[in-house]
C-alpha positions in Angstrom: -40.4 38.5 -112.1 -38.4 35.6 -110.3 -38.7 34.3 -107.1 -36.0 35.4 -104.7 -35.9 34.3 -101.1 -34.0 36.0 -98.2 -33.1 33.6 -95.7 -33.0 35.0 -91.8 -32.0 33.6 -89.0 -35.0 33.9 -87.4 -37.6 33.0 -90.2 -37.7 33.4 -93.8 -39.2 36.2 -96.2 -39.8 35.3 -99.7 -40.0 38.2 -102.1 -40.0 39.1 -106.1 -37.4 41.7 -107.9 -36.3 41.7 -111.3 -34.6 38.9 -113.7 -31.9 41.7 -114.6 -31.5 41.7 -110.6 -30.9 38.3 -110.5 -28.7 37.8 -113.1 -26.4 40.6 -113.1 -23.1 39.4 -115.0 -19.6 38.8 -114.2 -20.6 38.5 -110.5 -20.7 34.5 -109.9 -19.0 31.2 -111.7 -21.9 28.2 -112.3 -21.5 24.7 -111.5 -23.1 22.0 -111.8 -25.2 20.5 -108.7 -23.5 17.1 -108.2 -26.2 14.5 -108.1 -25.8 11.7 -105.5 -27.6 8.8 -106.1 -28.8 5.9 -103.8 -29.5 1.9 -104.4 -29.3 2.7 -107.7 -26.8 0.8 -110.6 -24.6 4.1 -111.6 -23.6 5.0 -108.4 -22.8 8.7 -108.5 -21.4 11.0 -105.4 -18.3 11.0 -103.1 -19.6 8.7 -99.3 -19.0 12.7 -97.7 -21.8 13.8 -99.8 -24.2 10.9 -99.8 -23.6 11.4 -95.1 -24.6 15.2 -95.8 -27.6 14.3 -97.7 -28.9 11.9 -95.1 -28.5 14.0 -92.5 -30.2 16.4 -94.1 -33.2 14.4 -95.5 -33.3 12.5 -92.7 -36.2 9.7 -92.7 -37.5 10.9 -95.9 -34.2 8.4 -97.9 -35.1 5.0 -96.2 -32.4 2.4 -96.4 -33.9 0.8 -99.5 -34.9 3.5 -101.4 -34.1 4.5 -105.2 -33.4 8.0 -104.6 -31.4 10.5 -106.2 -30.4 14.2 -104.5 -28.9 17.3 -106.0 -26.3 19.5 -103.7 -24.8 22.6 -103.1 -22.9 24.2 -100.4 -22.0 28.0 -99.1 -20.0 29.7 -96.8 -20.0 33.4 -94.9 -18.5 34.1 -91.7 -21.5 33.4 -89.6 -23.2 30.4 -91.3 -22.6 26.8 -93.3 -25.5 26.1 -95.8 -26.7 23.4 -97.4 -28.8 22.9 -100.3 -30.7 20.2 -101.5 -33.3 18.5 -104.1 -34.0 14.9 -103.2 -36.3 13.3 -105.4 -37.3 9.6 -104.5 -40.2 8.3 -106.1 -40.1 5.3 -103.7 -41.0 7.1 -101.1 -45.0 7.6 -100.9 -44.3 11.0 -99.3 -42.3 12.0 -102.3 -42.8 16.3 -102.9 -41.1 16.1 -106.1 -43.5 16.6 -109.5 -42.7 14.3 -112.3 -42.3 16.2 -115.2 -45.3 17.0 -117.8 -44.0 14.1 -120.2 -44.2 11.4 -117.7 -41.6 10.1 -114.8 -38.5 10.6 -116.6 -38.9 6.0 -117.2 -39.1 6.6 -120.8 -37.1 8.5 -123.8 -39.5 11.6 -123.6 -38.3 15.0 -124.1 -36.1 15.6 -120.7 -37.8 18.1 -118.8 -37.2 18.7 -115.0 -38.9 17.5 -112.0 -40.2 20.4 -109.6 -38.5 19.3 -106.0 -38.4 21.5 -102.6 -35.3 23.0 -102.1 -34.0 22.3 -98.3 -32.2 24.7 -97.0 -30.1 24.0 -93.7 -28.6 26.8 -91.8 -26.2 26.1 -89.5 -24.7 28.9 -87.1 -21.1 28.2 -86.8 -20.6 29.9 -83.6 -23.5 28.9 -81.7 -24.2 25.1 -83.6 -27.9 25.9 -83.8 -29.5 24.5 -87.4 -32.6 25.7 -88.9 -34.2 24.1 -91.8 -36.5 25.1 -93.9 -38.6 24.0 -97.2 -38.4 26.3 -100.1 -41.2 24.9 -102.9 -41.1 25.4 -106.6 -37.1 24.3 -107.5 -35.9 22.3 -111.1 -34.5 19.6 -110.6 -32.3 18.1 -113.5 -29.6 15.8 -114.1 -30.0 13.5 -117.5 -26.7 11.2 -118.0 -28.8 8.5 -119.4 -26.2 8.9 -122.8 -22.8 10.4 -123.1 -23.7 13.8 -123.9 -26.9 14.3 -122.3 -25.3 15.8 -118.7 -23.7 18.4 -120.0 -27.2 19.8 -122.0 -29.4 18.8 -119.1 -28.6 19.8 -115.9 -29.3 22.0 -112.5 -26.7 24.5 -111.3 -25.9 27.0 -109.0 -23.5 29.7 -108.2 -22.7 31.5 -105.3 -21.9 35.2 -105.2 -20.0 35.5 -101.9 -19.5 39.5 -101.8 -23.3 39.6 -101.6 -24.1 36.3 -100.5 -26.4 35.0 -102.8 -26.5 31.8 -103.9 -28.4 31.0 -107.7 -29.7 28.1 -109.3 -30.7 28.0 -112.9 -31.5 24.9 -115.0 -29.7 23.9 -118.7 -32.2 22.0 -120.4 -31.3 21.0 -124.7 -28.2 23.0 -123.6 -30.0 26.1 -123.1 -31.1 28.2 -119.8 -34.0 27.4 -119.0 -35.1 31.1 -117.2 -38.6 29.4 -115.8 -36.2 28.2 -113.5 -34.3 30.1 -112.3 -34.1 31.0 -108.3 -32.0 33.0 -106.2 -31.7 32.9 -101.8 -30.4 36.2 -99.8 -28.0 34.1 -97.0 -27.5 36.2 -94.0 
């Protein structure tokens, strides 16, 4: 079973159905999350999506902070979402888990971190913005070698005639299924 999360306007309910649910083919294209990083010496992100992840991170990517954020964004006629991973280790209020093999500082076996996934709702009509704090999300994006992003990543796809939204993780170039999530938008 996979975790599946429908997210109301009013609250959210987290539920369980079936992989097979999940995953049903043909339905959505994947992409890559884009990773945006900050203060850091590859400089990766357009300046429109490092302004969305501050705003929606807020005070927890300080000025001088080493941080590095995943992103996604969705669509339906009532609502903008946005979704995101921020994992900054220089932050002492952190919620990311390092991976079992160590904080990623090393040549290890690449494995993901485990991040919150915020989710921001914003009602297009009415302007109103609820946030919330999924746990239990993979986040990965290796490009320490030419190669290595396109085996190990995070990505998501977004099946607009239902609207869900999937992420999955590619880890040694493989789907990593212990990963996978899916959100209900509405």
């Amino acid at each position: 079973m996979k975790s599946f999360a429908l997210l109301l306007t009013a609250g959210l309910v987290v539920c369980t159905l079936p992989a097979a649910a999940q995953n049903a083919p043909g339905r959505t294209a994947w992409k890559q999350m884009p990773e945006i990083t900050f203060n850091f010496y590859s400089k990766t992100g357009t300046p429109q999506q490092a302004q969305t992840v501050r705003e929606v991170w807020g005070n927890r990517l300080r000025p001088r902070d080493v941080a590095f954020a995943l992103l996604a964004e969705a669509d339906t006629a009532e609502n903008h979402y946005i979704f995101s991973m921020l994992n900054n280790s220089d932050n002492p209020n952190n919620n990311c888990l390092a991976p079992p093999n160590g904080d990623g500082s090393t040549r290890a076996q690449p494995t993901y971190f485990t991040c919150p996934m915020r989710v921001v709702q914003r009602h297009k009509a009415s302007g109103r913005t609820t946030v919330r704090d999924l746990p239990n999300y993979c986040y990965l994006n290796l490009d320490d070698e030419p190669g290595n992003l396109a085996r190990h990543h995070t990505e998501y796809a977004y099946d607009a005639a239902n609207k869900i939204i999937r992420f999955r993780t590619i880890m040694y170039g493989r789907h990593e299924r212990t990963c996978d999530r899916s959100i209900q938008l509405r």
